[in-house]
Kinemage of the C-alpha trace (Angstrom):
@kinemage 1
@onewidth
@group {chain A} dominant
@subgroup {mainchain}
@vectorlist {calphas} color= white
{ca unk a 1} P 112.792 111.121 76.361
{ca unk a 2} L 109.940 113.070 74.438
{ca unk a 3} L 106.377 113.890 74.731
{ca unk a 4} L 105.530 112.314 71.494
{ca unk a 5} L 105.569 108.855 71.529
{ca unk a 6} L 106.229 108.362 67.209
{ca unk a 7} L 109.387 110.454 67.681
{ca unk a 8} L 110.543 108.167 70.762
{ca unk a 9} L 109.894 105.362 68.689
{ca unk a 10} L 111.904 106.941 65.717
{ca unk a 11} L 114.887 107.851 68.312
{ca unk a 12} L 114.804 103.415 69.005
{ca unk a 13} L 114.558 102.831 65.389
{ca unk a 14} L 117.214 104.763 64.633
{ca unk a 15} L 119.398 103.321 67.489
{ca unk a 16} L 118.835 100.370 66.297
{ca unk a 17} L 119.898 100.389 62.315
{ca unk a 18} L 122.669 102.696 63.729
{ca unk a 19} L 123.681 99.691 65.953
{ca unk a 20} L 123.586 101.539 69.154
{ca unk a 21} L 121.777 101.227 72.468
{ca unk a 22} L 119.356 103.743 73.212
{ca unk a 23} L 118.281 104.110 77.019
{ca unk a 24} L 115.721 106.895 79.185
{ca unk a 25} L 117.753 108.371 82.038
{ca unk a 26} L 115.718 108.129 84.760
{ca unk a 27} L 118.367 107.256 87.101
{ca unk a 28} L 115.682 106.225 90.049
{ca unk a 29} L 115.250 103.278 88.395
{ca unk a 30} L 118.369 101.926 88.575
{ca unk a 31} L 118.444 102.697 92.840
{ca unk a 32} L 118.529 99.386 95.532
{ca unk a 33} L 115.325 101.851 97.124
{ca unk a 34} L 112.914 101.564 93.956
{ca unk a 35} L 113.917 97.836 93.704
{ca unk a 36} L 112.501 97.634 97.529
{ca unk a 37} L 109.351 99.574 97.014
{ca unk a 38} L 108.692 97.432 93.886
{ca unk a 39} L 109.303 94.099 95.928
{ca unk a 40} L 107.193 95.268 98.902
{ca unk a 41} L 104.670 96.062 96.294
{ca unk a 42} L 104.790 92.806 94.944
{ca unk a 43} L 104.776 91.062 97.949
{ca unk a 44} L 101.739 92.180 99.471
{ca unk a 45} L 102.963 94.900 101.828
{ca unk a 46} L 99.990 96.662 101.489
{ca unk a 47} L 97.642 95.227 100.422
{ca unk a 48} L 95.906 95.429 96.909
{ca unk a 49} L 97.208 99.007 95.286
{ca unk a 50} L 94.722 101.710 94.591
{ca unk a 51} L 96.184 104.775 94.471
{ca unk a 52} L 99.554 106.068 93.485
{ca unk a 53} L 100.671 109.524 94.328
{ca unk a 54} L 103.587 111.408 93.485
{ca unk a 55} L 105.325 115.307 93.143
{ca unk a 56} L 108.475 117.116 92.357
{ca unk a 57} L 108.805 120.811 92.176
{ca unk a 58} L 111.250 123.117 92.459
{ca unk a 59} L 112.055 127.245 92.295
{ca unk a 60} L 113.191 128.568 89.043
{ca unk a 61} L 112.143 131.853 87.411
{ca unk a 62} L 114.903 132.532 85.180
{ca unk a 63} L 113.204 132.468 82.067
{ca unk a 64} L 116.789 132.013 79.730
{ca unk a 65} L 116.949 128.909 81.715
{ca unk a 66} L 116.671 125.510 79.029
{ca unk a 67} L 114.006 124.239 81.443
{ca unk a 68} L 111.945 127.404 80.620
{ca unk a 69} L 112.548 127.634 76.739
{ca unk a 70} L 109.217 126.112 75.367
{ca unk a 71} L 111.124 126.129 71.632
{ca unk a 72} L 112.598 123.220 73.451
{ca unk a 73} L 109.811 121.753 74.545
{ca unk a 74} L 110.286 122.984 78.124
{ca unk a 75} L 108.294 123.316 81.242
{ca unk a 76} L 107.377 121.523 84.589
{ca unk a 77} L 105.682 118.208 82.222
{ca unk a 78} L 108.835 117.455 80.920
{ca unk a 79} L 111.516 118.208 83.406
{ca unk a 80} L 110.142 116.575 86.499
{ca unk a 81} L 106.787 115.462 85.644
{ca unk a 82} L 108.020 112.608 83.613
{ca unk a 83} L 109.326 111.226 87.241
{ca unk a 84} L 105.904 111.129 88.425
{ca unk a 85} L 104.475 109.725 85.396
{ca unk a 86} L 107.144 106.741 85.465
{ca unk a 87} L 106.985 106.325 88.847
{ca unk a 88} L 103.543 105.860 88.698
{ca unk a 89} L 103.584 103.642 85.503
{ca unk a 90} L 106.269 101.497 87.467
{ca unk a 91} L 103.787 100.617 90.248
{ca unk a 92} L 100.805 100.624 88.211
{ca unk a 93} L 101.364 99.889 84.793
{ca unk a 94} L 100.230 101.519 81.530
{ca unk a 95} L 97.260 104.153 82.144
{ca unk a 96} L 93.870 104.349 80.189
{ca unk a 97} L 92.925 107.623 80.662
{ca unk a 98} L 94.664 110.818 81.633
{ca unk a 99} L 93.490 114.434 82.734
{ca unk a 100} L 95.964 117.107 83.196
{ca unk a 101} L 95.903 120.744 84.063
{ca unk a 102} L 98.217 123.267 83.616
{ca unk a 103} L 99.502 127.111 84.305
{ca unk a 104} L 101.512 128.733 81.603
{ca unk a 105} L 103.488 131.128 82.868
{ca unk a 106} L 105.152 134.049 81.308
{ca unk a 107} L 108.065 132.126 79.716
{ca unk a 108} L 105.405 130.107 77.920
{ca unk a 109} L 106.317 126.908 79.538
{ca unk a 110} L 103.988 125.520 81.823
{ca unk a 111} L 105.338 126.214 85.863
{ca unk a 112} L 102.959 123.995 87.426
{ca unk a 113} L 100.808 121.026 86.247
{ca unk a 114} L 98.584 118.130 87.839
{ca unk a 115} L 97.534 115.344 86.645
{ca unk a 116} L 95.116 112.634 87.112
{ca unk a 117} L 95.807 108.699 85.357
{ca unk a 118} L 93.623 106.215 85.639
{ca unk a 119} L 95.017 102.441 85.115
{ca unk a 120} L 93.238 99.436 84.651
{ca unk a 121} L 91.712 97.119 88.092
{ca unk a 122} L 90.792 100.617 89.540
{ca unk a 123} L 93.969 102.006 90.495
{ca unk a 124} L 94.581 105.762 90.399
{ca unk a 125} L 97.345 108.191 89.773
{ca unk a 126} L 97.678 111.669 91.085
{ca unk a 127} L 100.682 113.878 91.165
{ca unk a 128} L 101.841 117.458 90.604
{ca unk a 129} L 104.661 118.878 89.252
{ca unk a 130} L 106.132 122.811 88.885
{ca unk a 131} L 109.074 124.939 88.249
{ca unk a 132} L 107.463 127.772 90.147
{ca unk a 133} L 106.673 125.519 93.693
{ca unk a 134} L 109.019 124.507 96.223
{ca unk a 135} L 111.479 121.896 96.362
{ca unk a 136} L 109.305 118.694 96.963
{ca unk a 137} L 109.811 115.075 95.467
{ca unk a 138} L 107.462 112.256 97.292
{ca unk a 139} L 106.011 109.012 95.740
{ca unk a 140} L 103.537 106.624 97.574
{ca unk a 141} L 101.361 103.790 96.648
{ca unk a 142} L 98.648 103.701 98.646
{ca unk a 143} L 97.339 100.008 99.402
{ca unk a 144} L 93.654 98.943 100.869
{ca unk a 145} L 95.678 97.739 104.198
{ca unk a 146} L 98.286 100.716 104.296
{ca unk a 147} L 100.511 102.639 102.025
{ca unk a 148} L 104.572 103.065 101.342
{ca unk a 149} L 106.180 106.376 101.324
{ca unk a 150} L 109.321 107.602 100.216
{ca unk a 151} L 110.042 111.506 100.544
{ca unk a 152} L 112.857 111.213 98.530
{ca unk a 153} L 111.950 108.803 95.353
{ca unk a 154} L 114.064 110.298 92.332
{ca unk a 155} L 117.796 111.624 93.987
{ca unk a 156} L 117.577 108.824 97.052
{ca unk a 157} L 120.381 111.023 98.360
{ca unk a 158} L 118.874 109.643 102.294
{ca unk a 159} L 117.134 106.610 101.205
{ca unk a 160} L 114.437 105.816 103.207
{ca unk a 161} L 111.470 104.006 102.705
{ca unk a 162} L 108.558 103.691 105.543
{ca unk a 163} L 105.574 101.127 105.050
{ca unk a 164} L 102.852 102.815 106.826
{ca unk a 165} L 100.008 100.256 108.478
{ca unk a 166} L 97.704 100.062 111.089
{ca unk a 167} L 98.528 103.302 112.583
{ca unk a 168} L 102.359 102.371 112.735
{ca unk a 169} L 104.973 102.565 110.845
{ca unk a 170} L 108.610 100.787 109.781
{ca unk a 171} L 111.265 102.785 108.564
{ca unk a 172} L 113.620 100.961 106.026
{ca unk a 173} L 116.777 102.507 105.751
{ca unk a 174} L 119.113 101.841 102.635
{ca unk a 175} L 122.777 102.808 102.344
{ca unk a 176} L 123.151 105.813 100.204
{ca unk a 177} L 124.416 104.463 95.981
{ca unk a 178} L 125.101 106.561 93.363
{ca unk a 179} L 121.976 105.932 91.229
{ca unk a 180} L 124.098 107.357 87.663
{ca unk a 181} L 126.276 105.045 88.530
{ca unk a 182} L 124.303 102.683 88.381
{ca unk a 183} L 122.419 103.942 85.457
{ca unk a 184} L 125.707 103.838 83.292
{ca unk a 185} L 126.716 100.393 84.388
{ca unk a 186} L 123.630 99.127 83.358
{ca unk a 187} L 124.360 100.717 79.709
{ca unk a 188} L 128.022 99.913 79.796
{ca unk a 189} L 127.010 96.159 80.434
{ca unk a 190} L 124.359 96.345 77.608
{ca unk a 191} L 127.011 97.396 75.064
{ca unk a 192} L 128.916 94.064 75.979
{ca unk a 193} L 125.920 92.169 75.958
{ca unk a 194} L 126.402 91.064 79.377
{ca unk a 195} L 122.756 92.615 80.604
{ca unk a 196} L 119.335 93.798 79.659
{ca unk a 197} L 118.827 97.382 79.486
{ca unk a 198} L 116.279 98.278 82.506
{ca unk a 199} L 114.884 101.200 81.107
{ca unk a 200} L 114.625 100.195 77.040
{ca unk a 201} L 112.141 101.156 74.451
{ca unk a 202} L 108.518 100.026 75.676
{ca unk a 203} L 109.247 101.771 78.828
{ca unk a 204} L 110.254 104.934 77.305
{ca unk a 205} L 107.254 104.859 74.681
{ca unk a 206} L 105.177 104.216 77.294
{ca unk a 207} L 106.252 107.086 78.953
{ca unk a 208} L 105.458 109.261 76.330
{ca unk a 209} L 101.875 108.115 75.358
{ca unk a 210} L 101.488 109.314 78.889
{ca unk a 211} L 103.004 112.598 78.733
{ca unk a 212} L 101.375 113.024 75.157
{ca unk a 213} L 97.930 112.339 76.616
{ca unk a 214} L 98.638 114.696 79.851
{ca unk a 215} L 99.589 117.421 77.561
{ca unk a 216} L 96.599 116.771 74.565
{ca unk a 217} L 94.456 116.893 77.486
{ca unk a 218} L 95.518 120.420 79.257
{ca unk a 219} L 95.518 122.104 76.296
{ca unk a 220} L 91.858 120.349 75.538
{ca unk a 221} L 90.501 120.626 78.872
{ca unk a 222} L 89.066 117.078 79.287
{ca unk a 223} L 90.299 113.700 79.611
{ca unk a 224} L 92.144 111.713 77.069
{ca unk a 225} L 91.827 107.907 76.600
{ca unk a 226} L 94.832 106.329 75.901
């Protein structure tokens, strides 16, 4: 929603006098396949988590491009690092300290970053994120008895999730749901009061104290504590 976390709380504040629900739209959230990677999480799959590891990239050089326009805040952080960031914060909670590194390309926008969070009870996050890679978008948590992939986290176009142990591994296969579908039902149902938003404002300043401290610390070249 923003990389600043006082203007994301602003944005809720605002909702809110206005009367209005206010929502992030990271539609991922909202799929049947992050619901089973959080329960197998939670239910000891693999063991106690230590390390959580996620990318998306894709091609795009067109510097007129929205994504590219760093007036607008623009660049590889914000347009599909924020998915690793969440999807990290979703299986490991709010981070203490974050390193990030960047390459500004000529549109001014960074076209590739990596970053490093640390959360608390010794779990890591690593991911890496660009507008000038190829297509790629994996997460996986990475247990002390085995680890969970999914090689396609954000779209789940082909959801499939495989729990990796003991030199094996078991393929889960989901059917295929629209995940904005999803996504609006959840806010339609919030208007009428009928269900809790699952994506509402701690999770979205959460998000950006994240992406704030990723950003504060490329530009800074060390670590920020959070």
């Amino acid at each position: 929603m923003g990389r600043r976390a006082s203007e994301v709380e602003e944005a809720f504040d605002a909702a809110e006098r206005a009367g209005r629900i206010l929502s992030e739209a990271f539609m991922y959230r909202h799929n049947p396949q992050t619901k089973r990677l959080r329960q197998l999480l939670d239910g000891g799959a693999i063991g106690d988590l230590r390390v959580v590891r996620a990318c998306f990239s894709f091609a795009l050089f067109d510097e007129s491009n929205i994504r590219l326009r760093p007036d607008l805040e623009g660049g590889s952080l914000m347009d599909v690092g924020c998915y690793c960031v969440n999807g990290s914060r979703l299986l490991a909670g709010e981070p203490e300290l974050a390193f990030g590194q960047q390459f500004v390309g000529p549109s001014g926008t960074d076209w590739v970053f990596t970053g490093s969070l640390r959360f608390s009870g010794d779990v890591f996050g690593l991911f890496d994120c660009g507008t000038a890679l190829p297509l790629r978008d994996e997460l996986e948590a990475i247990g002390e008895e085995g680890s969970i992939f999914l090689d396609d986290p954000w779209h789940a176009r082909a959801p499939v999730i495989e729990v990796r142990r003991d030199g094996g591994a078991e393929r889960i296969e989901l059917e295929p749901t629209d995940s904005y579908r999803l996504e609006l039902e959840n806010v339609s149902d919030a208007i009428r009061g009928e269900a809790e938003l699952v994506l509402g404002r701690d999770d979205a300043v959460g998000n950006a104290h994240a992406l704030e401290a990723l950003a504060a610390s490329a530009e800074q070249g060390a670590p920020v504590r959070l």
